[in-house]
Backbone as CSV, one residue per row, in Angstrom:
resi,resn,N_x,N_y,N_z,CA_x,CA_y,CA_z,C_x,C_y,C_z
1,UNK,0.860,-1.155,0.000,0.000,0.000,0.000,0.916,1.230,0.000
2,UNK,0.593,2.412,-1.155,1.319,3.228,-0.919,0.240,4.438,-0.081
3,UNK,0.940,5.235,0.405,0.320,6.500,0.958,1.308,7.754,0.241
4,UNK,0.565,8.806,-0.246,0.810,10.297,-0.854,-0.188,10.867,-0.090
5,UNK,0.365,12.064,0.297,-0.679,13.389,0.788,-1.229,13.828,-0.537
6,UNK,-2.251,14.307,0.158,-3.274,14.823,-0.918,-3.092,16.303,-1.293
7,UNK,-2.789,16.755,-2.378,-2.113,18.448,-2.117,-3.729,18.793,-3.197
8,UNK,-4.440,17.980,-3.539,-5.303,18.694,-4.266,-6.670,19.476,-3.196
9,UNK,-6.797,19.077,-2.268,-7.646,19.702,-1.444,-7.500,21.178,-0.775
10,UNK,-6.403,21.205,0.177,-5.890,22.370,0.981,-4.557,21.871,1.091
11,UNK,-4.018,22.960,1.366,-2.340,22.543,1.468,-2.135,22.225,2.572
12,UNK,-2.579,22.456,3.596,-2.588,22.281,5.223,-2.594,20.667,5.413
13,UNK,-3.875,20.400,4.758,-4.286,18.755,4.717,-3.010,18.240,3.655
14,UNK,-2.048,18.320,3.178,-0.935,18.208,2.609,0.274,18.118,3.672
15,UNK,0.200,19.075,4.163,1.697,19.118,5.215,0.731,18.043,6.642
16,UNK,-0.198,17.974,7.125,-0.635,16.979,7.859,-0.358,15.455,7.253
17,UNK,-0.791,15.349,6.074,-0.354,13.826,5.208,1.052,14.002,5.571
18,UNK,2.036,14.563,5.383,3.487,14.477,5.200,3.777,14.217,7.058
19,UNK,2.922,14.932,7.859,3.869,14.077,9.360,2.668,13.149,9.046
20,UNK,1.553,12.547,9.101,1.162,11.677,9.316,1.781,10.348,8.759
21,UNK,2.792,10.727,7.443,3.681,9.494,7.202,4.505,9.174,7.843
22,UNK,4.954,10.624,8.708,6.467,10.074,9.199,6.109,10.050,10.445
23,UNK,4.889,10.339,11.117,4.403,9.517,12.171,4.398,7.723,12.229
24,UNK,3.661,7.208,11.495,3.068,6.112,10.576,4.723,5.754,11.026
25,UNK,5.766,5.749,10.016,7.194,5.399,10.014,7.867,5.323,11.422
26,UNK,7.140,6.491,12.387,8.090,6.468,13.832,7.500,5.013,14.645
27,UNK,6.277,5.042,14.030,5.318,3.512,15.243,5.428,2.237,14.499
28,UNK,5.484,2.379,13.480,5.562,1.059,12.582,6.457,0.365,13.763
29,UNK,5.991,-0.857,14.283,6.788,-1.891,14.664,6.718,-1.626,16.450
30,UNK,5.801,-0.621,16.870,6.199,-0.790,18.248,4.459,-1.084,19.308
31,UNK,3.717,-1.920,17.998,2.389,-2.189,18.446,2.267,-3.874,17.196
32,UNK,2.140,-4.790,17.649,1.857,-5.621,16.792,0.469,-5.959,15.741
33,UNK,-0.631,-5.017,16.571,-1.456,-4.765,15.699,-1.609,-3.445,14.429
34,UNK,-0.168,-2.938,14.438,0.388,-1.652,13.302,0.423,-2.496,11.841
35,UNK,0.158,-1.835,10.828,0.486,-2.363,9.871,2.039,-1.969,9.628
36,UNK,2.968,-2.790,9.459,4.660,-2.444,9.270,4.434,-1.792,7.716
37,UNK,5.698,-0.630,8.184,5.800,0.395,7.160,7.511,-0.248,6.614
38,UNK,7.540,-0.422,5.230,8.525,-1.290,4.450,9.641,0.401,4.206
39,UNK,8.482,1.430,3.981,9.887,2.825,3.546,8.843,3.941,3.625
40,UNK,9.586,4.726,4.297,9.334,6.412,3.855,9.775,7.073,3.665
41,UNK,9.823,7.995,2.670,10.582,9.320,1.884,10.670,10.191,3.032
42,UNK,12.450,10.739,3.255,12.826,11.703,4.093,11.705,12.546,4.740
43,UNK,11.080,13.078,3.923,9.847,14.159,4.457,8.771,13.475,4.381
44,UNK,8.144,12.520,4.211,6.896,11.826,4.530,6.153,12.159,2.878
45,UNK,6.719,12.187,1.864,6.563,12.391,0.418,5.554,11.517,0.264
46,UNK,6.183,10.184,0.251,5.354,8.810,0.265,6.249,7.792,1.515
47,UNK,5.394,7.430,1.163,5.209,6.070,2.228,4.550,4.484,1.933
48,UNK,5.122,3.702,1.868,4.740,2.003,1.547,4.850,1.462,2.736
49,UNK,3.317,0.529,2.742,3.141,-0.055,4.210,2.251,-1.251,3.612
50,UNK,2.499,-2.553,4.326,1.824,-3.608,3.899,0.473,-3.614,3.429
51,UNK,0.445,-4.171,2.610,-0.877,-4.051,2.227,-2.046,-5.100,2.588
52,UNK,-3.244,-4.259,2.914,-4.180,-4.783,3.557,-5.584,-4.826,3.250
53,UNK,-6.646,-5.771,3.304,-8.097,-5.400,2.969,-8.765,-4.348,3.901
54,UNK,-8.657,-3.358,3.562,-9.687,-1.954,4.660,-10.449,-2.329,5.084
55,UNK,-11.249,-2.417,6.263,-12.985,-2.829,6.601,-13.198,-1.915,6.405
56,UNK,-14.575,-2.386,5.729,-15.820,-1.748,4.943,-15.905,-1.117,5.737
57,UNK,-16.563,0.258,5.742,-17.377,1.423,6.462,-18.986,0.644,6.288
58,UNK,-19.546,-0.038,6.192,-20.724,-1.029,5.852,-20.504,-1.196,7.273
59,UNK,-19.783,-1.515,7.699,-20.269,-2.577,8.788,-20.767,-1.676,9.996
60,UNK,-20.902,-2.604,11.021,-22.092,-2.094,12.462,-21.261,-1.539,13.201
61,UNK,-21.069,-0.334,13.245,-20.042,0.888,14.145,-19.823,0.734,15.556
62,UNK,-21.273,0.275,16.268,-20.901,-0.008,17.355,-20.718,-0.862,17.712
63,UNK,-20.941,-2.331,16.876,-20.248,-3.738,17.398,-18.737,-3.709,16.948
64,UNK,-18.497,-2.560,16.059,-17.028,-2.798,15.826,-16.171,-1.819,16.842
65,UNK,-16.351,-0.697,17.461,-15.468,-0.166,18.144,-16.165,-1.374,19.834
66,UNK,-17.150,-1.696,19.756,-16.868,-2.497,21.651,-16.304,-3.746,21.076
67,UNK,-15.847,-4.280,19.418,-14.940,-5.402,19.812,-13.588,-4.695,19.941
68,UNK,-13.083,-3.313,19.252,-11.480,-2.549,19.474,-11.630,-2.457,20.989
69,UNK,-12.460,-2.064,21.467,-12.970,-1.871,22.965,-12.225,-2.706,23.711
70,UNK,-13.307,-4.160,23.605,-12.986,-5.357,24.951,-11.146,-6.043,24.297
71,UNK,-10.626,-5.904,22.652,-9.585,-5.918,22.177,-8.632,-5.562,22.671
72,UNK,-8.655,-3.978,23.291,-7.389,-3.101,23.801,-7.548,-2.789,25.274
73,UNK,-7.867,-3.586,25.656,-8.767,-3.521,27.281,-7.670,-2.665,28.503
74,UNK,-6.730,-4.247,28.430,-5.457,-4.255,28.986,-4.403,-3.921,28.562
75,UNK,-4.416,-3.301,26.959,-2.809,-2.996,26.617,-2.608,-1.755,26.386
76,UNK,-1.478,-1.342,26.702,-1.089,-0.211,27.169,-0.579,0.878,26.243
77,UNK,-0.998,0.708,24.633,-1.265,1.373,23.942,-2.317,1.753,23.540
78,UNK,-3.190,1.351,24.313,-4.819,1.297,24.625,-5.457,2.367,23.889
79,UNK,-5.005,3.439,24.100,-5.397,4.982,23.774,-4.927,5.243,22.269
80,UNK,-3.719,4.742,21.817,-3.454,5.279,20.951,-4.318,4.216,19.810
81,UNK,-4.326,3.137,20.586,-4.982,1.933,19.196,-6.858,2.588,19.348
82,UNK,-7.263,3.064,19.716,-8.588,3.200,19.976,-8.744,5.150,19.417
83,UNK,-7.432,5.551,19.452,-8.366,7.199,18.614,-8.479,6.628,17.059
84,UNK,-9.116,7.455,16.842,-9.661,7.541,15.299,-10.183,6.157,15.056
85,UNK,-11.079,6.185,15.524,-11.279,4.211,15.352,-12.386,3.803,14.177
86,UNK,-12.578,4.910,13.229,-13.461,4.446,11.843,-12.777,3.206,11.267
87,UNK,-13.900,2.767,11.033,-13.621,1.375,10.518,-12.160,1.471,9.031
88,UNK,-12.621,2.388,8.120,-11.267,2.397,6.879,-9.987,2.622,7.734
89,UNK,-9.845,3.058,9.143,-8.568,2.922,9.385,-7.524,1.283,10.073
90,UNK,-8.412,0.571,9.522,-8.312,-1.055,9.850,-8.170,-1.617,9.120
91,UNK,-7.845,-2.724,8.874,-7.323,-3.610,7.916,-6.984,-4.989,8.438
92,UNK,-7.459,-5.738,7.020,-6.766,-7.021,7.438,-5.283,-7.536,6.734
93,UNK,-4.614,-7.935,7.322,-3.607,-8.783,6.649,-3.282,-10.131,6.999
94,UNK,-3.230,-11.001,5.903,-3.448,-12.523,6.432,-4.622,-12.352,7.558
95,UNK,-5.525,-12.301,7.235,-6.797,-12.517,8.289,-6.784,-12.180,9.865
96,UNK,-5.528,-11.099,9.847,-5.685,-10.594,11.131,-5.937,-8.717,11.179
97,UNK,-6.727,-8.313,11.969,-6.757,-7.353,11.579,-6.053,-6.377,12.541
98,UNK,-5.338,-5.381,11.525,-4.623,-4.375,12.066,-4.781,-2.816,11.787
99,UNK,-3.776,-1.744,12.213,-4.495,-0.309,11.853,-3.835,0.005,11.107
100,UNK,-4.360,0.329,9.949,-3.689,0.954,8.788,-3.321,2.332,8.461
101,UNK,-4.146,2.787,9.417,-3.869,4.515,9.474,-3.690,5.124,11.238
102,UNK,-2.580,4.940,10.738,-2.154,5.539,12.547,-1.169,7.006,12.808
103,UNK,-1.445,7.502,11.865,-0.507,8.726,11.707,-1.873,9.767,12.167
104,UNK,-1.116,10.522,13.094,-1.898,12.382,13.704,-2.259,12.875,13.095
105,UNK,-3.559,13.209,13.007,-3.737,14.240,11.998,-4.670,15.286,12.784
């Protein structure tokens, strides 16, 4: 999966894509449910990170954040795996599912 900021919207939402890559790049690897980031361009240009099936935005919002819920109960990245918890920022790989979008914005 690659990630590019979007410069066609606002430029702001542009320089947010660019740390949100090199956010993405600082956590890759220090949560096992992260999707691992393979490279990122010095300034967060682009970014390649495993690629994954997104969950549908279809699905039932609140059976899916009380399963991230009773999921991150006890672990102590608890907070950070549970902001932004829309379903497109999830993913599966090999049938496990992980967060595909974990960069600040």
């Amino acid at each position: 999966m690659v990630k590019i900021p979007n410069l066609l919207v606002q430029y702001d939402h542009f320089l947010y894509g660019l740390l949100a890559n090199l956010q993405e790049k600082n956590m890759s690897g220090k949560h096992k449910d992260l999707a691992k980031v393979f490279y990122c361009s010095r300034f967060g240009i682009f970014l390649i990170m495993e690629k994954a099936e997104v969950v549908s935005n279809d699905i039932d919002i609140g059976e899916f954040c009380d399963s991230l819920t009773d999921k991150y109960r006890d672990d102590k990245l608890k907070e950070f795996m549970w902001s932004d918890w829309k379903p497109s920022n999830w993913g599966y790989i090999r049938g496990k599912l992980v967060k595909i979008d974990y960069g600040d914005k």
